[in-house]
N, C-alpha and C positions, 0 to 999 in steps of 0.2 A: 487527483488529490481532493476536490471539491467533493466527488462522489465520496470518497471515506471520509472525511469533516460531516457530511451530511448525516452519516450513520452516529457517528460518534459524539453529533451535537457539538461540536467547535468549530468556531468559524476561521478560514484561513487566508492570511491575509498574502502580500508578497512571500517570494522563494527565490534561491538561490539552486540550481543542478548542477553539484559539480562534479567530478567522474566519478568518488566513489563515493556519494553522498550527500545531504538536502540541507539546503538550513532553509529554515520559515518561521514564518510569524503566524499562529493562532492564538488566539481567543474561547474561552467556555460561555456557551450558549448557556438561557436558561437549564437548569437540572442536568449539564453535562456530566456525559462520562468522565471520568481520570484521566489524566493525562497519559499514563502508562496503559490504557484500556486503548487509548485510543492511536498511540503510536505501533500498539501490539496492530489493531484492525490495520493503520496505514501500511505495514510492513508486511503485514498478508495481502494485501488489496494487491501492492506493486510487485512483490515476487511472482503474483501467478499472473499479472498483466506480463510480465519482463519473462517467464520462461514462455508464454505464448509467445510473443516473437520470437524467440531464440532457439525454441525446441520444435518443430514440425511433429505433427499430431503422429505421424506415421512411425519418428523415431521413439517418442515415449512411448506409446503401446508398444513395439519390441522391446525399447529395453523394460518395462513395467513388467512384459508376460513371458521376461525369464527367470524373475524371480531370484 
């Protein structure tokens, strides 16, 4: 989460993980992004951390190259 805050210029403070969903506290850094800029970036950052775990490289490329 830090690494995406860092991208998006808001600083993040406590969080909550709870099974299907985050609450936290940030902050806008000087000349931050949007708020909505930057929940976009946290929700990409963590989807493709979370399907690496989940998905084993072996079974994406087959199912990817059936198209």
């Amino acid at each position: 989460m830090v690494r995406s805050a860092g991208s998006a210029r808001l600083g993040v403070g406590r969080y909550v993980i709870m099974p299907d969903h985050v609450h936290f506290f940030c902050r806008a850094e000087y000349e931050a992004q949007t708020l909505p800029k930057f929940v976009g970036a946290w929700k990409s950052w963590t989807s493709r951390k979370i399907n690496k775990l989940l998905w084993p490289r072996s079974l994406t490329a087959d199912f990817s190259s059936r198209g």
